[in-house]
C-alpha positions in Angstrom: 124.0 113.0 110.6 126.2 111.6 107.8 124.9 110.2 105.0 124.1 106.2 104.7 126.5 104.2 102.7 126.3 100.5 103.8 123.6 98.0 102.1 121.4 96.2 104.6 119.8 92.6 103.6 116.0 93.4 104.0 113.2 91.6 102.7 111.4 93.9 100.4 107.2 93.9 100.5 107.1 92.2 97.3 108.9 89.3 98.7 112.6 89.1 97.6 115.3 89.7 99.6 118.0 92.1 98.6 121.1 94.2 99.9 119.7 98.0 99.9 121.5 101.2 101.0 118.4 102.6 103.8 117.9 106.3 102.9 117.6 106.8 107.0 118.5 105.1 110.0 116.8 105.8 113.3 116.6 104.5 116.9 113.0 103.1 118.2 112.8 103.4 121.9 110.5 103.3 124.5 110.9 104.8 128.0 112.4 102.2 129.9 112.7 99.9 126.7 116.1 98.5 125.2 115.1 99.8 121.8 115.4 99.0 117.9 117.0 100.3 114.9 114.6 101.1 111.9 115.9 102.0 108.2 113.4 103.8 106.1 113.8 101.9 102.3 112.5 102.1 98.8 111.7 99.0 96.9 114.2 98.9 93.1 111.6 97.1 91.4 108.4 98.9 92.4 109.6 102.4 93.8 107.3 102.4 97.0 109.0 103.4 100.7 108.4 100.9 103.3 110.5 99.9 106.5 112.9 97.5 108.2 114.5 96.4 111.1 118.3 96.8 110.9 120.9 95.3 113.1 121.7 97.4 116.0 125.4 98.0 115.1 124.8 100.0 112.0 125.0 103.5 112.6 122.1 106.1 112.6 122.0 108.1 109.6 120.2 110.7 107.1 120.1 112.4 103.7 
């Protein structure tokens, strides 16, 4: 998978939204289900990894 490169508008689990580059992109689906796209993040200001919904139009990615 290639690399991500596009910054995604997420809200961040100390409360602030900002534009962050995910450091994966993945598809959530369940058999029979019409699915999501999740991007793994790390918060700038605090350094912790937590995770977002991303639109469905941005393509899966990886390290």
């Amino acid at each position: 998978m290639p690399p991500c490169t596009k910054p995604v508008k997420v809200k961040t689990p100390a409360g602030t939204e900002e534009n962050i580059v995910p450091k994966k992109v993945w598809m959530l689906q369940p058999k029979g289900g019409k699915g999501v796209k999740i991007g793994l993040f790390q918060d700038p200001s605090t350094g912790k990894y937590f995770r977002a919904k991303v639109p469905p139009e941005y393509p899966e990615c990886a390290p």
